[in-house]
C-alpha positions as CSV (number, residue, x, y, z in Angstrom):
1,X,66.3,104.0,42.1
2,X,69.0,101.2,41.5
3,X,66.1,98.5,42.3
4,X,63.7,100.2,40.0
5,X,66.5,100.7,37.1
6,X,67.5,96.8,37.4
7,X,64.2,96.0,37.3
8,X,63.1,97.5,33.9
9,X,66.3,96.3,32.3
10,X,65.4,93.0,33.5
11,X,62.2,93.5,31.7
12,X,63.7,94.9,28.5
13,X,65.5,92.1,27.9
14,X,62.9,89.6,28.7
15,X,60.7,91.2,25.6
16,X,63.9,91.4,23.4
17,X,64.3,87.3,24.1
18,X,60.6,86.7,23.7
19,X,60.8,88.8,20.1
20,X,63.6,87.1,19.1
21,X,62.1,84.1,19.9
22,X,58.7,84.4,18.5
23,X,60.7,86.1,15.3
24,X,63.4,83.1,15.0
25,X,63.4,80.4,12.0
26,X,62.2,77.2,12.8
27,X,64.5,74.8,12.8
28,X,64.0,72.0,10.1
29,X,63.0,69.2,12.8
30,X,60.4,71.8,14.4
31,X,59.4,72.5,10.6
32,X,59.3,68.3,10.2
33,X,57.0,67.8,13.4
34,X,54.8,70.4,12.0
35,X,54.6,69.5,8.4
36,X,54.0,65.7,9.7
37,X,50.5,66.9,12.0
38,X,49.7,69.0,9.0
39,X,49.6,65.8,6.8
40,X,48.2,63.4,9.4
41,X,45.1,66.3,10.0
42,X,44.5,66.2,6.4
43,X,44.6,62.6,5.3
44,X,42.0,60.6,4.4
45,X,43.6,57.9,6.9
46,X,45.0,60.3,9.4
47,X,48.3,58.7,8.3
48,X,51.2,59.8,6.4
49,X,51.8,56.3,4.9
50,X,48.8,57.1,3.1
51,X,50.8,59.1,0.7
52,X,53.6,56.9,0.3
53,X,53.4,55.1,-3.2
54,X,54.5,51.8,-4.0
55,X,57.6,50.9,-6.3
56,X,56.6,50.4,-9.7
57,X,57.1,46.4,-9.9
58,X,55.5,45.6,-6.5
59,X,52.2,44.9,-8.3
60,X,50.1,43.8,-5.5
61,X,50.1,47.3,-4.4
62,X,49.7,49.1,-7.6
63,X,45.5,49.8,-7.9
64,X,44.6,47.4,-11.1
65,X,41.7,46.2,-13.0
66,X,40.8,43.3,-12.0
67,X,40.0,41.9,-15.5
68,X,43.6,43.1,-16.3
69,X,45.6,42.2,-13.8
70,X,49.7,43.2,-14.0
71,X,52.2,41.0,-14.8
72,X,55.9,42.1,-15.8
73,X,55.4,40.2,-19.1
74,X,52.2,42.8,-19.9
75,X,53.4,45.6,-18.5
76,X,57.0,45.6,-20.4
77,X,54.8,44.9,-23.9
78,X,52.6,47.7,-22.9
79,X,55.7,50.0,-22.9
80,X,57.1,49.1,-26.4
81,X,53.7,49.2,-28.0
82,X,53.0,52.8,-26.2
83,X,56.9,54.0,-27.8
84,X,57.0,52.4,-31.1
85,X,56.1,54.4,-34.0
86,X,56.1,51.5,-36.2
87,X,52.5,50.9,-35.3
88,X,51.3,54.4,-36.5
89,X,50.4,52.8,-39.8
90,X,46.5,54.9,-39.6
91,X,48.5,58.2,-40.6
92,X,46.3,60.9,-42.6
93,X,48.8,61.4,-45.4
94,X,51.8,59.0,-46.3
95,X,54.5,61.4,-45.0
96,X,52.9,60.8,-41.5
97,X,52.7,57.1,-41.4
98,X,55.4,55.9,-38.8
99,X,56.3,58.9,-37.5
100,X,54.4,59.6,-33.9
101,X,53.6,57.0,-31.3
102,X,51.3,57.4,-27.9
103,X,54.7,58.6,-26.6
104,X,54.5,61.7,-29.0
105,X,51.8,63.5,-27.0
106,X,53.2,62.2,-23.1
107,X,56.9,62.5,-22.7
108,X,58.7,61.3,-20.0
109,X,60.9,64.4,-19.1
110,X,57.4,66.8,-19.6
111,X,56.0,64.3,-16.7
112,X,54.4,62.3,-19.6
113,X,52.6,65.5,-20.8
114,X,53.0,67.3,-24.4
115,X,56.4,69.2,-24.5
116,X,54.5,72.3,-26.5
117,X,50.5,73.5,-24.9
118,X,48.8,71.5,-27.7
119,X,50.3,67.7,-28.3
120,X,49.9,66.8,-31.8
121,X,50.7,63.1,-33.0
122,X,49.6,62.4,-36.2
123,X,50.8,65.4,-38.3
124,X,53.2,66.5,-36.0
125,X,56.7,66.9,-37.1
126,X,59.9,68.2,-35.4
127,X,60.7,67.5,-31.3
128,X,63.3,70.0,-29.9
129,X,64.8,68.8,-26.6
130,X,61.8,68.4,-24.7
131,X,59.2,68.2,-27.1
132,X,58.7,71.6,-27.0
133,X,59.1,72.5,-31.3
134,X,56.7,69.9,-32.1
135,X,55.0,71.4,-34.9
136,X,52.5,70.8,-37.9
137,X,53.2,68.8,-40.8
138,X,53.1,71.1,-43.9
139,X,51.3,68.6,-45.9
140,X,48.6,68.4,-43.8
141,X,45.5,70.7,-43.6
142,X,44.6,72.0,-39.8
143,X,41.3,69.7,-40.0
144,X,44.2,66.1,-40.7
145,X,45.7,66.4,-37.0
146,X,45.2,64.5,-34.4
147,X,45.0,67.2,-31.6
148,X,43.5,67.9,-28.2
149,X,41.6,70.5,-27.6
150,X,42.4,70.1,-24.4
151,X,46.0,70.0,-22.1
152,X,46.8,66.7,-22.3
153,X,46.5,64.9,-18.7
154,X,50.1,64.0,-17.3
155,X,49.9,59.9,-17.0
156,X,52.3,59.7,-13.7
157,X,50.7,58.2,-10.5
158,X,47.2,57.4,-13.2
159,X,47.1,54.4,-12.2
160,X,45.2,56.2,-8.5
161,X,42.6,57.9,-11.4
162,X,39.3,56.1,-10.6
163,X,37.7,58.2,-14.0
164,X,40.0,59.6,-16.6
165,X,40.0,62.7,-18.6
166,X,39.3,66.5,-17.7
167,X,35.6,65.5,-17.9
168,X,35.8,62.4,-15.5
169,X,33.7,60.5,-18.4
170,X,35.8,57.1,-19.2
171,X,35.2,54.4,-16.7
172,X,31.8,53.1,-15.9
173,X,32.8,52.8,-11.9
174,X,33.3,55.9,-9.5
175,X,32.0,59.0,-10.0
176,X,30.2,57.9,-13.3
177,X,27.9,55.5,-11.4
178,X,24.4,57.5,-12.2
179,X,25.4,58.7,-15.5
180,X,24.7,55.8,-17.8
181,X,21.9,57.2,-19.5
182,X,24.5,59.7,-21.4
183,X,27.3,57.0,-22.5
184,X,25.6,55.9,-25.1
185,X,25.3,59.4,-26.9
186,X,28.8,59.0,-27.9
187,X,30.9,56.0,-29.8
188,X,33.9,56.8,-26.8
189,X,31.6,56.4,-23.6
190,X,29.4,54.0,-24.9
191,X,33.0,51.5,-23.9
192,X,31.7,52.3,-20.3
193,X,29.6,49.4,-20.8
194,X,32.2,46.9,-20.7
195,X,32.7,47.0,-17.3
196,X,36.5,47.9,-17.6
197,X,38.2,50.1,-15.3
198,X,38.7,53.9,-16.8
199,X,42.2,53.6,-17.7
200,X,41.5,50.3,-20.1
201,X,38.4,51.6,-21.5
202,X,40.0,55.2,-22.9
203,X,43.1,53.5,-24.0
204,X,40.6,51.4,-25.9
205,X,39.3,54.7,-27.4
206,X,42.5,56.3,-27.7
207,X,44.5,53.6,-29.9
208,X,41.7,54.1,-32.2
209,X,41.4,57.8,-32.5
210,X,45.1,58.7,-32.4
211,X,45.4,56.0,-35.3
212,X,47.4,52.9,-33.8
213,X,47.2,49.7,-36.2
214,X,47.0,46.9,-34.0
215,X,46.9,43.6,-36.0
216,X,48.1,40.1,-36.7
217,X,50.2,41.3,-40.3
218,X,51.9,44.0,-37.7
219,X,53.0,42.3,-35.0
220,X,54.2,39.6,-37.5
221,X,55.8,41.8,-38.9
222,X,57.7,43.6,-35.7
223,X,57.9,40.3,-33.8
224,X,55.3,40.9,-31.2
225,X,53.5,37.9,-32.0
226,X,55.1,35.4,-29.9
227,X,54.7,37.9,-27.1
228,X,50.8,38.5,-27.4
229,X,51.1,35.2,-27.2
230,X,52.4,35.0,-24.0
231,X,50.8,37.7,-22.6
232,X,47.1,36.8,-23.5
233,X,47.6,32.7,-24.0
234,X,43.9,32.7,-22.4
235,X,42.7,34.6,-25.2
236,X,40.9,32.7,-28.7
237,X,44.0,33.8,-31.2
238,X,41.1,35.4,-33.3
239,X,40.2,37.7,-30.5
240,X,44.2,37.8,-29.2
241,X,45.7,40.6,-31.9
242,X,43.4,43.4,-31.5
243,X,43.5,46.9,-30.6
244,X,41.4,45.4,-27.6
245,X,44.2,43.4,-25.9
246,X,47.0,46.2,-26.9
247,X,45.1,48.4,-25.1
248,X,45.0,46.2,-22.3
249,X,48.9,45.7,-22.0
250,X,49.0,50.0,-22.3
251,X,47.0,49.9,-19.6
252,X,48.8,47.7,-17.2
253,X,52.1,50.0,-18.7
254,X,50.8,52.9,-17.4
255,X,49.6,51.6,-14.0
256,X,53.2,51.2,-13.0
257,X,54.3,55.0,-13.9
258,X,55.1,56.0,-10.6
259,X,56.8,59.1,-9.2
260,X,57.9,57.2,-5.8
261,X,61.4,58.6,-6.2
262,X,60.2,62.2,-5.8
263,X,62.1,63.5,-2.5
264,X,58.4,64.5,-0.7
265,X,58.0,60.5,-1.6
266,X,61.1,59.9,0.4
267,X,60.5,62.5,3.4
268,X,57.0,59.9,3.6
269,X,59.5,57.0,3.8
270,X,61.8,58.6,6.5
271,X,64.5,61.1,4.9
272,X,64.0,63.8,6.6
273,X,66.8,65.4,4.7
274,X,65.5,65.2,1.4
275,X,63.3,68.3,1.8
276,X,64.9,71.9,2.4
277,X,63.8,74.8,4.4
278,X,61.5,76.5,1.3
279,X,60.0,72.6,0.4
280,X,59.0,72.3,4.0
281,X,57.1,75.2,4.4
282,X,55.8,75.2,1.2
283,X,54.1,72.0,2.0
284,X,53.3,72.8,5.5
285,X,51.3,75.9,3.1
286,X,49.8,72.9,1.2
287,X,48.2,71.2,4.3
288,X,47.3,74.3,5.6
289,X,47.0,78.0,5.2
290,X,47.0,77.5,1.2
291,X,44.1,74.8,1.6
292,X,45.8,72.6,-1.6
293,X,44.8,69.5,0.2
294,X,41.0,70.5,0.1
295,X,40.9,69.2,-3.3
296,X,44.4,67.6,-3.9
297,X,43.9,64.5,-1.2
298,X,44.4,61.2,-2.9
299,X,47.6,59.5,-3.4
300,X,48.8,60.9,-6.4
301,X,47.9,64.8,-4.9
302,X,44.6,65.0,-7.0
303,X,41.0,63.5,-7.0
304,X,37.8,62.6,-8.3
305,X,36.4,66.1,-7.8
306,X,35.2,68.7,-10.7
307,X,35.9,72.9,-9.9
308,X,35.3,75.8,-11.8
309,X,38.4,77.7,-11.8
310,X,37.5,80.3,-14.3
311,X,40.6,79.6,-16.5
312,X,40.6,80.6,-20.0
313,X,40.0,77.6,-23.0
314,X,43.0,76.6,-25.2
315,X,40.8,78.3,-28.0
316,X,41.4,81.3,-26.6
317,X,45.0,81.1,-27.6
318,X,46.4,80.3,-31.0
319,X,45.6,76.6,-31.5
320,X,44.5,73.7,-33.9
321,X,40.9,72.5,-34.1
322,X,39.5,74.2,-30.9
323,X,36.4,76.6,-31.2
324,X,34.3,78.8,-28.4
325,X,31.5,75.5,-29.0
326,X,34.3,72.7,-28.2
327,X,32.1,70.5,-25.2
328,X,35.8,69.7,-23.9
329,X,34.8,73.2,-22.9
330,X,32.3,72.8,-20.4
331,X,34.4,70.0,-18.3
332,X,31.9,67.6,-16.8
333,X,28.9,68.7,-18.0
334,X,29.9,68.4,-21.6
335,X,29.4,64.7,-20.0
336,X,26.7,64.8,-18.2
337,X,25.1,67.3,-20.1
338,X,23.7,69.1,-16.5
339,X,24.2,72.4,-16.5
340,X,25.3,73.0,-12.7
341,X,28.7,70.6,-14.0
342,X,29.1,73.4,-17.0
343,X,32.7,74.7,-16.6
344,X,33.8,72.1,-14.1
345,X,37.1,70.6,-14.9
346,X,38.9,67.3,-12.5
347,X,41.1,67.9,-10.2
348,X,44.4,66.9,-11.4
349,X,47.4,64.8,-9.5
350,X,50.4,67.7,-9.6
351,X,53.3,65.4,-9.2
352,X,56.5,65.9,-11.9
353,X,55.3,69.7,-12.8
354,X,58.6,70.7,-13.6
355,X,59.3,70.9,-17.3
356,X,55.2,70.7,-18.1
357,X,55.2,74.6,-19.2
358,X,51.6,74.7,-19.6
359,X,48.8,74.6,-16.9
360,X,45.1,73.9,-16.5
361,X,43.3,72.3,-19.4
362,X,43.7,75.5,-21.4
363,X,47.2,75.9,-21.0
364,X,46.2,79.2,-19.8
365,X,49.4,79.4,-17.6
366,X,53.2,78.7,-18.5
367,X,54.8,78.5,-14.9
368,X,54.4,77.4,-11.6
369,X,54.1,81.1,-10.0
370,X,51.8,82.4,-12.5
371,X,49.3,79.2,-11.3
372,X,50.2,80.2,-7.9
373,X,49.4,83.5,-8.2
374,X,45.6,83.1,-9.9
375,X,44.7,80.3,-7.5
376,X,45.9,82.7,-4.5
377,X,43.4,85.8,-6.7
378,X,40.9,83.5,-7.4
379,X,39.5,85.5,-9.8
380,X,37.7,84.1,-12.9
381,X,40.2,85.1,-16.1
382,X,37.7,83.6,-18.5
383,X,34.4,85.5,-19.9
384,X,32.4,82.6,-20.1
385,X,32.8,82.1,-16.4
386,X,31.3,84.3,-14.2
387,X,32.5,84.6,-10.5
388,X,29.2,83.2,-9.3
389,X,30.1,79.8,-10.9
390,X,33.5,79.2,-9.1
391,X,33.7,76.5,-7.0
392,X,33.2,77.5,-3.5
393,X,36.3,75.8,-2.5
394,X,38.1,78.3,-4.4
395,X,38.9,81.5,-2.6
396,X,41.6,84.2,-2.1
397,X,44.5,82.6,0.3
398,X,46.2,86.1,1.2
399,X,49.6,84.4,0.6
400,X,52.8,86.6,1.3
401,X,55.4,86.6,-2.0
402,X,57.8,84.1,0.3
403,X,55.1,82.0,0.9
404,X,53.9,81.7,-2.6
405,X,57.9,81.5,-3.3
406,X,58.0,78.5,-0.6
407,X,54.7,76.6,-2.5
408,X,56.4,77.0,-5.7
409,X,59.1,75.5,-4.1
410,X,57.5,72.5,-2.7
411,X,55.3,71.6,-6.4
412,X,57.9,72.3,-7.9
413,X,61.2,70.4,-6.4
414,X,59.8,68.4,-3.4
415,X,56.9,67.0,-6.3
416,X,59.3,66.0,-8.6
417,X,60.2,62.4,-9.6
418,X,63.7,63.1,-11.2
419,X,64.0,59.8,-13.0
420,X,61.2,59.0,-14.6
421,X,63.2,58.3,-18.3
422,X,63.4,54.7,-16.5
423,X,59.9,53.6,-17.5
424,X,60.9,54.2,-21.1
425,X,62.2,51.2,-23.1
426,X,66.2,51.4,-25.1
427,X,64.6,50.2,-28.3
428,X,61.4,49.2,-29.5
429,X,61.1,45.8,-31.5
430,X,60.1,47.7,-34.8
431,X,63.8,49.5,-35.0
432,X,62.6,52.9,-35.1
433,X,63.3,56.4,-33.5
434,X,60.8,57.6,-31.0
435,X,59.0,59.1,-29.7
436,X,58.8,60.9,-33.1
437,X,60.1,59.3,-36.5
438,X,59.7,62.0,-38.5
439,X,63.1,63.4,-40.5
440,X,63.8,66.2,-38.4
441,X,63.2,64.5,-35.2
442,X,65.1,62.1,-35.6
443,X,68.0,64.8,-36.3
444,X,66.4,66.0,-32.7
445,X,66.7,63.3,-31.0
446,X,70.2,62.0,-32.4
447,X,68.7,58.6,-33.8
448,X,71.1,58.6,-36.9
């Protein structure tokens, strides 16, 4: 009776170690050995350097054009052209002339995205603290303002965009090879021809329609001569001040906007420390049960791939100069003009989130969990989407509340690049507030 009694205590105890153990916490190392395997499954290379980004002046590693190759020289006169609201001189009305700058609609502490859900430059007026009371211009009409219709793209870690914009269509390279027969149906696309890289050729566009003056009587004017000059000495001087070559220099600017500094950049590099316990299984949920990295692969956590997500329009919420008919609409195939690529939108990088507000190219969603929370549904929201057009890579994750709390976690701190106010210049050579110049801005911002 003893022997038998001994026995099933023995046995009692050996299922309450085993639940305890199967029940324990990971420790962080065990939750480091597993996040690393998750990563080197899913990378392209089977590496976790792969995800490691370069620091921002260590040019040979940034991805460039190579008929605009970086140079400190171009890439420091690409950032005081893209802040100085000296050169908005194409304004609608004279109140708006000098007031907005490329900066306007992509702020550095919104992760170079619009503070509000709709940037507005031109006709814009007010800032806030993060952008977020930018505002229209009483003295112009709806139909003046330069607006997207669309969320504004974040520029951080662009420079690993091989075709920009929601719709994939700038760049003639990449996913665009195939599609020539539409760029010429449009003034903006028909740039694809010049055989630039897609960050050059919208930026060429962009200058243009968000009313930039580039010219010689400018630069005179704000001293940028001598270093256009410099810059593009193999230039003729009647090619060398042009919207052409600024664009140029804004491109080799934005190549070097880098979020390297993000702590998921440093647990790449070796710190094994700089992720907690929720950042660790929240990416562990990234490369795994969540399925993120099915779409989010490249360097900068996005890619060249287009998904219907079912997520409402911005038109469906209060907004300037958007309508049900918008093409921005229809994602890629308001590009290509196919029908299968109606309602397809590019799969964006997700580094710097925090402080973005808005989500998806609607702005459908204002925080991190409500995204969560529809991607782990995946339920179309918008009418004009059925469920039979989502992307088959989109599917219901059957996430618990901690593990969406532990993804939010990991997109939201471990993603985060907590510096990036060092890719913005002290002054710009024209003298002038920015991003915004406009009189209660600059009471914003504290330029006077």
């Amino acid at each position: 009776m003893k022997i038998r009694l001994a026995a099933f205590v023995t046995f009692g105890l050996l299922l309450v170690l085993h639940a305890c153990t199967k029940d324990r916490m990971p420790t962080l190392v065990e939750l480091d050995n597993q996040l690393e395997s998750k990563i080197i499954a899913a990378s392209p290379d089977g590496t976790t350097d792969f995800y490691v980004l370069p620091n921002e002046n260590d040019w040979h590693l940034i991805p460039q054009d190579p008929k605009n190759t970086l140079s400190a020289e171009k890439v420091e006169l690409g950032k005081l052209l893209f802040f100085d609201t000296g050169l908005a001189q194409d304004a609608v009305q004279e109140s708006g002339k000098g007031t907005y700058s490329c900066a306007s609609c992509h702020l550095s502490e919104a992760g170079f995205r619009p503070g509000n859900f709709q940037g507005i430059a031109d006709g814009g007026s007010n800032y806030g603290i993060l952008g977020e009371d930018r505002v229209k211009n009483t003295d112009y009409a709806d139909e003046e303002l330069d607006v997207q219709s669309a969320r504004p793209l974040s520029l951080v870690n662009v420079a690993y965009v091989s075709n920009t914009f929601w719709n994939g269509q700038f760049g003639g390279g990449g996913v665009n090879e195939g599609t020539e027969e539409v760029w010429d149906l449009r003034e903006d696309t028909e740039r694809n021809h010049l055989g630039f890289e897609a960050i050059e050729t919208q930026n060429m566009e962009g200058l243009i329609s968000h009313r930039i003056t580039i010219n010689k009587e400018i630069l005179d004017e704000y001293g940028y001569t001598s270093i256009f000059d410099l810059v593009f000495n193999d230039i003729p001087e009647e090619e060398r001040y042009t919207t052409m070559t600024a664009s140029l220099a804004f491109s080799a600017y934005l190549r070097t906007i880098l979020s390297n500094k993000a702590p998921f950049q440093e647990w790449l590099k070796g710190d094994r420390e700089a992720l907690g316990y929720e950042e660790k299984n929240g990416a562990i949920l990234f490369f795994d049960k969540a399925q993120c990295f099915q779409c989010h692969y490249n360097q900068n956590l996005g890619s060249s791939e287009f998904h219907a997500l079912g997520v409402n329009d911005m038109d469906q919420i209060p907004s300037y100069n958007t309508s049900p008919n918008d093409r921005r609409n229809l994602g890629r195939g308001g590009f290509t003009l196919k029908e299968e690529d109606n309602f397809k939108f590019r799969v964006p990088g997700i580094y710097n989130l925090q402080g973005a507000n808005f989500y998806f190219h609607g702005a459908s969603k204002e925080s991190l969990r409500d995204l969560v929370d529809y991607k782990n549904l995946a339920v179309s929201e918008n009418p004009r989407v059925s469920q039979d057009l989502i992307s088959s890579k989109f599917n219901a994750l059957n996430l618990t509340d901690e593990e969406k709390d532990h993804l939010v976690a990991f997109l939201n701190n471990a993603l985060q690049d907590p510096d990036l106010k060092r890719y913005e210049p002290t002054t710009v050579l024209s003298g002038q507030c920015f991003p915004n110049a406009d009189q209660a801005s600059i009471l914003d911002l504290g330029c006077e």
